[in-house]
C-alpha positions as CSV (number, residue, x, y, z in Angstrom):
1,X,125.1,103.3,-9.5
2,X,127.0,105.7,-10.5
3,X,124.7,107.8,-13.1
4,X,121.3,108.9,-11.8
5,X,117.8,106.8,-11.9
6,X,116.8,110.1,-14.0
7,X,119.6,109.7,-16.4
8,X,119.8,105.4,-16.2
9,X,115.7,106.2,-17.3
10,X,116.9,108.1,-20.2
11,X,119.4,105.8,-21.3
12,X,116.8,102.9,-20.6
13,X,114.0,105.2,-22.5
14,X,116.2,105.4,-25.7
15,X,117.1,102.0,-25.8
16,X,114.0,100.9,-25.7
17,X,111.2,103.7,-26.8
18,X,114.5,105.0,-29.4
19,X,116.9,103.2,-31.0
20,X,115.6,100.0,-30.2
21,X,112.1,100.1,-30.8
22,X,111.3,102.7,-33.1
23,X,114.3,103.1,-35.3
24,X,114.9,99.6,-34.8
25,X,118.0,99.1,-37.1
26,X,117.8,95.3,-36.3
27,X,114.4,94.3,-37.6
28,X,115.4,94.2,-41.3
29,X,118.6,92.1,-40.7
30,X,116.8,89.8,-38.4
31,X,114.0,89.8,-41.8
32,X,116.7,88.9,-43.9
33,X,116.8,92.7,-45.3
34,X,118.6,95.3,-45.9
35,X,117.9,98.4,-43.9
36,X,115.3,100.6,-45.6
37,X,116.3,104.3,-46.8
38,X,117.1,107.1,-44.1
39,X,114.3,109.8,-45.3
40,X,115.6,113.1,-47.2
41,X,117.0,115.8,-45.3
42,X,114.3,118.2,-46.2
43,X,110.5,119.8,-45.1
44,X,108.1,117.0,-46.1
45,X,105.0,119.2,-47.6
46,X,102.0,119.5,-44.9
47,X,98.5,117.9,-46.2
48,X,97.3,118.4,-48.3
49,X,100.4,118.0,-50.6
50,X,101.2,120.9,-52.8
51,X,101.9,120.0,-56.6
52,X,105.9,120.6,-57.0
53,X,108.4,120.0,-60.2
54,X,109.5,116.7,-59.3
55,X,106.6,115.3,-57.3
56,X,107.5,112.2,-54.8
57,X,104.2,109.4,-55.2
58,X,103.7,107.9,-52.0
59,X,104.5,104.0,-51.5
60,X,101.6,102.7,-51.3
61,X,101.2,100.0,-48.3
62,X,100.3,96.5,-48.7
63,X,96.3,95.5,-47.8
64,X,96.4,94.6,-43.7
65,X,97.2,91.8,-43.0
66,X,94.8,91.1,-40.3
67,X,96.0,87.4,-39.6
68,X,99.3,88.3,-38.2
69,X,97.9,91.8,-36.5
70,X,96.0,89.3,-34.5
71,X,99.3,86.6,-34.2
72,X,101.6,89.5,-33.1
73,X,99.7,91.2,-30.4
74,X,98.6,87.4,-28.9
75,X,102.0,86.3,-28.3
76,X,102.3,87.3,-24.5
77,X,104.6,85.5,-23.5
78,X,107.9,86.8,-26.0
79,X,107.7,89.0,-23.4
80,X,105.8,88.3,-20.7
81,X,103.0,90.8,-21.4
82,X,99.7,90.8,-19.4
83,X,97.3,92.9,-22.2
84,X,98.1,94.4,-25.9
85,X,95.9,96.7,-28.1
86,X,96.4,97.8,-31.4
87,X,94.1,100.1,-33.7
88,X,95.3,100.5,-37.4
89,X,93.8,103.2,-39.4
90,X,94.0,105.4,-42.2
91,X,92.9,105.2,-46.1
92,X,94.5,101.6,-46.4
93,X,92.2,99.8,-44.2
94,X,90.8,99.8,-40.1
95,X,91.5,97.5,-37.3
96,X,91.1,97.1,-33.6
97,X,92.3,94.2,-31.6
98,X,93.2,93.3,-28.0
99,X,94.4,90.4,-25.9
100,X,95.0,90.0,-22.5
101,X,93.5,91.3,-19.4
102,X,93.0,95.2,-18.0
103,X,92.6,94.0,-14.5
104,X,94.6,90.8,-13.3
105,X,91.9,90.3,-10.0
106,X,89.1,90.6,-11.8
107,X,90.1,89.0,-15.4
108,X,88.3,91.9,-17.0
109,X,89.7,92.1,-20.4
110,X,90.7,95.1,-22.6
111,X,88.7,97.8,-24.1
112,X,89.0,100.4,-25.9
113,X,87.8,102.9,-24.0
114,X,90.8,101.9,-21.5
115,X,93.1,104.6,-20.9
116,X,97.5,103.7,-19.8
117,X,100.2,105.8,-19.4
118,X,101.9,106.9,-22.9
119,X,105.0,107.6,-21.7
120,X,107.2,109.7,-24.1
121,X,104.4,110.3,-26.4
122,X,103.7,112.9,-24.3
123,X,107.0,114.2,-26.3
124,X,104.6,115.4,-29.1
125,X,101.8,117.2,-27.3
126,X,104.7,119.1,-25.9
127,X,106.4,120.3,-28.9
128,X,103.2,121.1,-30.7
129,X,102.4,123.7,-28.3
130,X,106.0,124.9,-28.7
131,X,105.7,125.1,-32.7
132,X,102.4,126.4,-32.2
133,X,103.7,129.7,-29.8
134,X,106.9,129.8,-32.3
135,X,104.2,130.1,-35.3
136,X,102.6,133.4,-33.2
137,X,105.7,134.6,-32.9
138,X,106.3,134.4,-28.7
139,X,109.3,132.0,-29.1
140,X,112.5,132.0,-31.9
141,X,113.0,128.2,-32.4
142,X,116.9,129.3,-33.1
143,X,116.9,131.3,-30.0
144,X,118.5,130.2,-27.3
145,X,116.3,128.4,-23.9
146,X,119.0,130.0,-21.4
147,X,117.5,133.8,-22.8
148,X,113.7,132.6,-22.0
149,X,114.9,130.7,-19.0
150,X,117.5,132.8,-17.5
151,X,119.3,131.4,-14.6
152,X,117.6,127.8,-14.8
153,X,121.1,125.9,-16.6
154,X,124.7,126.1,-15.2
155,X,126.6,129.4,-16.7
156,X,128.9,127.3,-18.1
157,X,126.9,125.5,-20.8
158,X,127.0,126.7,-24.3
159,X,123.6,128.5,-25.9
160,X,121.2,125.7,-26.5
161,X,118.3,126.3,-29.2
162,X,114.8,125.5,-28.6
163,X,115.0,123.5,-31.9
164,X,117.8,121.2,-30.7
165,X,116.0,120.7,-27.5
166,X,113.0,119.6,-29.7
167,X,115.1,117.4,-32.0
168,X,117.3,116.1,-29.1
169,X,120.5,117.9,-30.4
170,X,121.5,119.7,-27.3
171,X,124.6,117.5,-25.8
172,X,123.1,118.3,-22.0
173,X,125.2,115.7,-19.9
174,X,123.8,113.1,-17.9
175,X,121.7,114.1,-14.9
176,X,123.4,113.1,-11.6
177,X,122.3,112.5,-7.8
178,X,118.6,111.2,-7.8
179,X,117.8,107.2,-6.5
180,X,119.1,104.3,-7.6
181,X,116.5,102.3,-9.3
182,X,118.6,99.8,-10.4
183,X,115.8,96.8,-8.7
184,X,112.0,96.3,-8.9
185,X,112.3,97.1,-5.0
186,X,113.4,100.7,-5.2
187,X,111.5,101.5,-7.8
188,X,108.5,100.1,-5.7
189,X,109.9,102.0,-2.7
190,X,110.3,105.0,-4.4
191,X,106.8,105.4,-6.9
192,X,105.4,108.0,-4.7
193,X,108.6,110.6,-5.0
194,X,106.9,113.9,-5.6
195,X,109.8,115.9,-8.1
196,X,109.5,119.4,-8.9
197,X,110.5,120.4,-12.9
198,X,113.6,122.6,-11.6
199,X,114.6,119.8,-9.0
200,X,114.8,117.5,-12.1
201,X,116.9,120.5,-13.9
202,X,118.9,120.6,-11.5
203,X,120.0,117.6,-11.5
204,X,122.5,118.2,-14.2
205,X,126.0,119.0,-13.7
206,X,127.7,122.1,-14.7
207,X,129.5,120.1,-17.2
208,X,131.0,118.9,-19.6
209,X,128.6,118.6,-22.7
210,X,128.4,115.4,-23.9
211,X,129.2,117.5,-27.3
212,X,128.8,120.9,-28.7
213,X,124.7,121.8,-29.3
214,X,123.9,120.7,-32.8
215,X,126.7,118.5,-33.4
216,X,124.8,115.0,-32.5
217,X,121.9,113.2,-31.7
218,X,120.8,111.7,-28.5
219,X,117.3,111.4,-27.3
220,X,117.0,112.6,-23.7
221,X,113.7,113.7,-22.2
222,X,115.7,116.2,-19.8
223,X,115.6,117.9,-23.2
224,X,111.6,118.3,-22.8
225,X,111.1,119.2,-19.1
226,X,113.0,122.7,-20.1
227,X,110.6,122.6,-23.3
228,X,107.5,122.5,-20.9
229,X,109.3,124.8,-18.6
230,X,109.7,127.5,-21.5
231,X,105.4,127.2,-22.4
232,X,105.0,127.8,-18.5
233,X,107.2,130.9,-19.0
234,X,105.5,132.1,-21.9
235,X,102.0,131.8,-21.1
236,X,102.3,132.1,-17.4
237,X,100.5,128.7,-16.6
238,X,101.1,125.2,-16.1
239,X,102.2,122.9,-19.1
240,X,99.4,120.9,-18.4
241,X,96.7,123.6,-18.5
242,X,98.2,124.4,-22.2
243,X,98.6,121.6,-23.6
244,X,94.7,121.1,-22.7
245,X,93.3,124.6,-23.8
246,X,95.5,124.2,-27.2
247,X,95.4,120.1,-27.8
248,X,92.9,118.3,-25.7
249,X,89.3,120.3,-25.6
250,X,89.6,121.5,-29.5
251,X,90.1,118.1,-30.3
252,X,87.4,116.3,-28.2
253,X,90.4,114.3,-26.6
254,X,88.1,113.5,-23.3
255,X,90.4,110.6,-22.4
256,X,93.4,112.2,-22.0
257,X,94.9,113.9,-19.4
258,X,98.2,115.3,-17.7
259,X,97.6,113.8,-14.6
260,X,100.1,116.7,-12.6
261,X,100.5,115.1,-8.9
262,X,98.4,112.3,-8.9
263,X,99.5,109.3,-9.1
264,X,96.1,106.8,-10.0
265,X,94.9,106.5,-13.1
266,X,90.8,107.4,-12.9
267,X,88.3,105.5,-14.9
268,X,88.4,102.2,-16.5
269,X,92.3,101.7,-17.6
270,X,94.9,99.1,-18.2
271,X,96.8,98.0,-15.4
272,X,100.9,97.9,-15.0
273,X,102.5,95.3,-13.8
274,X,106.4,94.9,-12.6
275,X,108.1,91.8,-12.2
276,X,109.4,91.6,-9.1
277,X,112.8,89.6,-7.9
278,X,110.6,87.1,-6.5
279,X,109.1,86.3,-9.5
280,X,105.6,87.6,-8.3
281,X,103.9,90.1,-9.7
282,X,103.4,94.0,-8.5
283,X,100.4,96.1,-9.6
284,X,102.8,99.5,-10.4
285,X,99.7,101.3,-12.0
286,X,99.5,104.1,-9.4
287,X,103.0,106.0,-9.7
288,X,103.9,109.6,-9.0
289,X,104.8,110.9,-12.7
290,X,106.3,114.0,-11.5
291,X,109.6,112.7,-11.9
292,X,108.2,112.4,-15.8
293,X,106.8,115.6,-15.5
294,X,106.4,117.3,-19.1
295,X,108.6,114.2,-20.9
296,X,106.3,111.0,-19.9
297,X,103.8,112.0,-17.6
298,X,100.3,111.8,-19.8
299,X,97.7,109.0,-20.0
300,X,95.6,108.5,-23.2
301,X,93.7,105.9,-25.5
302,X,94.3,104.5,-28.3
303,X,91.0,106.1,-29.9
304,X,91.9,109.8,-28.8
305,X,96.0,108.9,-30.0
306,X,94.8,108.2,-33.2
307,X,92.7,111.3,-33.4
308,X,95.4,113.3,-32.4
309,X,98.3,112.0,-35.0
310,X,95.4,112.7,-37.5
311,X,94.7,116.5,-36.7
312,X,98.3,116.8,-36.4
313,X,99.2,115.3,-40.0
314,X,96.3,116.9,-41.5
315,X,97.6,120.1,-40.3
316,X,95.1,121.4,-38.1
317,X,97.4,121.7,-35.2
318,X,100.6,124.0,-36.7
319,X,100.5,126.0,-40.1
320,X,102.9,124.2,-42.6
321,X,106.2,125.5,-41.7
322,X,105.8,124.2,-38.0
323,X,104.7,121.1,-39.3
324,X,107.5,120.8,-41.6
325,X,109.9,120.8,-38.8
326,X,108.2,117.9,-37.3
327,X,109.4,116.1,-40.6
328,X,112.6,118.0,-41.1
329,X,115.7,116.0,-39.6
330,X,118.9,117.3,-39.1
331,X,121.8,117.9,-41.5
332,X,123.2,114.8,-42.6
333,X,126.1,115.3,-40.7
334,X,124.3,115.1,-37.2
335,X,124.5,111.4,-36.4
336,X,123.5,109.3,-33.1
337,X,126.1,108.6,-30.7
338,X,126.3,105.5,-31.9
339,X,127.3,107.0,-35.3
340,X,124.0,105.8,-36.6
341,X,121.8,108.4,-39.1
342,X,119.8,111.0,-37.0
343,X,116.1,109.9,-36.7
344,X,114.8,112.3,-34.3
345,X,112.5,115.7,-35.8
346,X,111.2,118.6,-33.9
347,X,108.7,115.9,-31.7
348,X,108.7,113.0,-34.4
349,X,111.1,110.4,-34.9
350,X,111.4,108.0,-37.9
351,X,111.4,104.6,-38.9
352,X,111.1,102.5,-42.0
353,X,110.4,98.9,-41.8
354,X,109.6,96.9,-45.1
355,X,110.0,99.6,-47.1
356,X,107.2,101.8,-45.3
357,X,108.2,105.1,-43.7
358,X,106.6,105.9,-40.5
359,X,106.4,109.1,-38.2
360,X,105.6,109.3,-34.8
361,X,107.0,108.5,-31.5
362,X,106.9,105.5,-28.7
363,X,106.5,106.0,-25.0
364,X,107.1,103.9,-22.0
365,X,106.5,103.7,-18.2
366,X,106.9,100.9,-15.4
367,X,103.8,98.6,-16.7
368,X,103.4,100.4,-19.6
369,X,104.9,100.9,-23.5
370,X,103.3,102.1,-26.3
371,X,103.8,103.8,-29.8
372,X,101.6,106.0,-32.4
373,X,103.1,105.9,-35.8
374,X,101.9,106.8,-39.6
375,X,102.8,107.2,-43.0
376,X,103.1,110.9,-44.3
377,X,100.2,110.7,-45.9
378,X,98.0,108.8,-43.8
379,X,97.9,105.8,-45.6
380,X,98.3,103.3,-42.7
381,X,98.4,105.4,-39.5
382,X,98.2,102.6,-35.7
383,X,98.3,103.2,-31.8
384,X,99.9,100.6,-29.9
385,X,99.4,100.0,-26.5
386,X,101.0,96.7,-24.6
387,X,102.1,96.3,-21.3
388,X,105.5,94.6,-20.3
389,X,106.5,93.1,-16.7
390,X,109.8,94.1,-17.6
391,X,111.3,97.3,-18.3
392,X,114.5,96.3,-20.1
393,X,115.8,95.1,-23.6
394,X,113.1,92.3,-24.2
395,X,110.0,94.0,-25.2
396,X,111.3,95.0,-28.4
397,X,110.1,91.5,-29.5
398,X,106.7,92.4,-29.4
399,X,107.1,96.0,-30.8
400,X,109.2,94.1,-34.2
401,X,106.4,91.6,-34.3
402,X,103.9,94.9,-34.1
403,X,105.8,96.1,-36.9
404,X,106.7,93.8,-39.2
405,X,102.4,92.7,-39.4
406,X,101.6,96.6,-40.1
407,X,103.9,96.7,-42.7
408,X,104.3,93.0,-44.6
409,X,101.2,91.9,-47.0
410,X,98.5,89.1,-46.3
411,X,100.2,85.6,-47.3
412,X,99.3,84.7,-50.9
413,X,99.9,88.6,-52.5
C-alpha cells in the first residue's frame, strides 16, 4: 500500500461511518426518491425552542413502524452480520429489539445491558468537552490548534482552527508510514499495536494540504486525536479522565468507558467477529484501540447512547451557542471532496432520509458498526448497534434498511 493503514482507516471510516452510511446520498435513489433537502446554513435554536418571527414547525414523523424495525435488523445475512440491536425513542413512540447472538461459543443472545465498541461516536463525547471549555472561555474555537499545541504539526502547514478540526474542514494530508492492513491477517497480526497520540500525529507529512483550511470537507478522525490532544493540554489530564468527570458520572453513563490501553472489553458485551481469507471466522473483540485513541476508542450501550444524545439535545451538556455549532454547518460554499454539500457540524453530521432530518454520528470498528441519530426536536431519537464480519462497502445494506424502517410509516397509513 502505498497510503498508511491509519489513513486507508480513514478513508474506509468515511466511506462507510460518512458518506456512505450516514449521509447516504444513495438511499433515496435506490427508494425511487429524490434526495431530501440539505438543512439551512444556520444555528438551529437549542431546546427548548425560542419563539422567533418566522417560526420553522417541526415535520412530524410517521407512527413506528415496528414490523419492518423487526424485518430490518433480522436480515443477517445482507451482510453477514452475527447480532443487531436497535432502541428507538423519543416523543413519537419506544422500541427495543435484537437479533443474533453476543457470544458465538455459547449462543447467548443479545441484551441490552451489552456493551460494543462505538467507534467514531466517540467523535461527539470529544467535541462536547471541547465546546464545553470554549463556552468557559479556556479555548477560541477560531484560534488556531498549532498556538495551544505548539510544535506538535509540521511548520509548514497553514493555521488550522479548532472549529475546522471539529467540523472536518482542515485539509490535513493523508497520514503516511504505519502497517499495511490491507488483509484480515495483518490486521489480526497487528491488534495488539500499542500507539501513542503524537506517534499517530506524526504520522502526517509535512505536506502538501489536501486544500487550504476551511475551503472543503472531508471527515478524517486525525482531525480528533489533535482535538483530544488540545483537552489534555488545557486541563492537564488525560482525554479520557475528562470526558468522564464532564460526560460520563453527571450523566449516570456506568456503561461507558474509554478503555485507554486495554484491549478486552469487561462485562457482558457483544462480540466482533472478522471474516477471515479462509472463510472462518475470527473473534477480533479484544483489540488495542490506541491506534483510535481519542477518534474511535470508547465502548458504550445503546441505553447509556441514548441518554447521552438526550442530555446533549436538551441542552444540558453546552449552553446554546455551543450547541448551535453542533447544528451549524459550513458556508454553502464548503463542499465534500466529492463536490457533494457539506454534512459534517462541530461533532454532528447530517442526514435526511424520507423527508426526516436526523443528527448524530455513526462509528465503526473491526466487529463492530454502530450509529446514534435524532430529530432536532427529539421526536424519533435510535441507537444502532450491529456487528459486520466485514469491514468494507457492504454493510451499508443494513444501516439503509435501519433507515428507511425509522423513517417510512406502518403499511396501510
Amino acid at each position: 500500500m502505498s497510503s498508511s493503514s491509519l489513513s486507508r482507516r480513514a478513508v474506509v471510516g468515511a466511506a462507510l461511518s460518512g458518506a456512505a452510511v450516514m449521509a447516504m446520498p444513495g438511499l433515496a435513489q435506490a427508494a425511487g426518491r429524490a434526495p431530501g433537502p440539505r438543512p439551512p446554513h444556520r444555528p438551529v435554536p437549542s431546546v427548548p425552542t425560542t419563539p422567533s418571527a418566522h417560526p420553522t414547525p417541526p415535520v412530524p414523523v410517521p407512527p413506528l413502524n415496528v414490523p419492518a424495525l423487526r424485518a430490518a435488523i433480522g436480515d443477517l445475512e445482507h451482510p453477514q452480520l452475527t447480532a443487531a440491536q436497535v432502541r428507538v425513542s423519543g416523543s413519537a413512540g419506544r422500541w427495543y429489539g435484537t437479533a443474533g447472538v453476543a457470544d458465538r461459543d455459547t449462543g447467548r443472545a443479545v441484551q441490552a445491558r451489552d456493551t460494543f465498541r462505538i467507534g467514531s461516536i466517540t467523535k461527539v463525547f470529544v467535541a462536547t468537552v471541547v465546546l464545553q471549555l470554549a463556552a468557559e472561555g479556556r479555548v477560541a474555537v477560531e484560534s488556531p490548534i498549532q498556538r495551544r499545541l505548539p510544535g506538535l504539526l509540521p511548520a509548514g502547514y497553514p493555521p488550522i482552527t479548532v472549529l475546522q478540526l471539529l467540523n472536518h474542514t482542515s485539509g490535513l494530508p493523508d497520514e503516511e508510514g504505519a502497517p499495511d492492513l490491507s488483509t484480515p491477517e495483518a490486521i489480526a497480526r497487528h491488534r495488539y499495536d500499542r500507539w501513542t497520540p503524537r506517534q499517530l500525529v506524526a504520522l502526517l507529512p509535512p505536506g502538501p494540504m489536501k486544500f487550504t483550511p476551511g475551503r472543503k470537507q472531508e471527515y478524517r478522525g486525525i482531525n480528533y486525536v489533535l482535538l483530544a490532544l488540545l483537552i489534555e493540554r488545557l486541563t492537564g489530564r488525560p482525554y479520557g479522565e475528562v470526558v468522564a468527570d464532564r460526560i460520563l458520572r453527571p450523566l449516570g453513563l456506568h456503561h461507558t468507558c474509554v478503555p485507554g490501553n486495554d484491549p478486552r472489553i469487561h462485562g457482558p458485551h457483544v462480540h466482533g467477529y472478522m471474516k477471515m481469507t479462509d472463510g472462518s471466522l475470527l473473534d477480533i473483540t479484544d483489540f488495542d484501540q490506541s491506534e483510535a485513541w481519542g477518534e474511535g476508542e470508547m465502548i458504550s450501550t445503546t441505553g447509556d447512547l441514548d441518554r447521552f444524545l438526550t442530555a446533549l439535545f436538551s441542552g444540558e451538556l453546552l449552553p446554546p451557542r455551543e450547541l448551535d455549532r453542533m447544528f451549524t454547518l459550513p458556508p454553502e460554499e464548503v463542499r465534500m471532496l466529492d463536490g457533494t454539500p457539506a454534512r459534517y457540524a462541530a461533532g454532528l453530521q447530517t442526514v435526511t432520509v424520507n423527508g426526516i432530518t436526523f443528527w448524530g454520528k455513526t462509528g465503526e470498528r473491526f466487529g463492530y458498526a454502530s450509529a446514534m441519530v435524532a430529530t432536532r426536536d427529539q421526536q424519533r431519537r435510535a441507537v444502532l448497534s450491529f456487528n459486520p464480519v466485514r469491514r468494507d462497502a457492504t454493510q451499508v445494506q443494513a444501516t439503509l434498511r435501519l433507515a428507511d424502517a425509522l423513517t417510512k410509516p406502518p403499511s396501510g397509513r
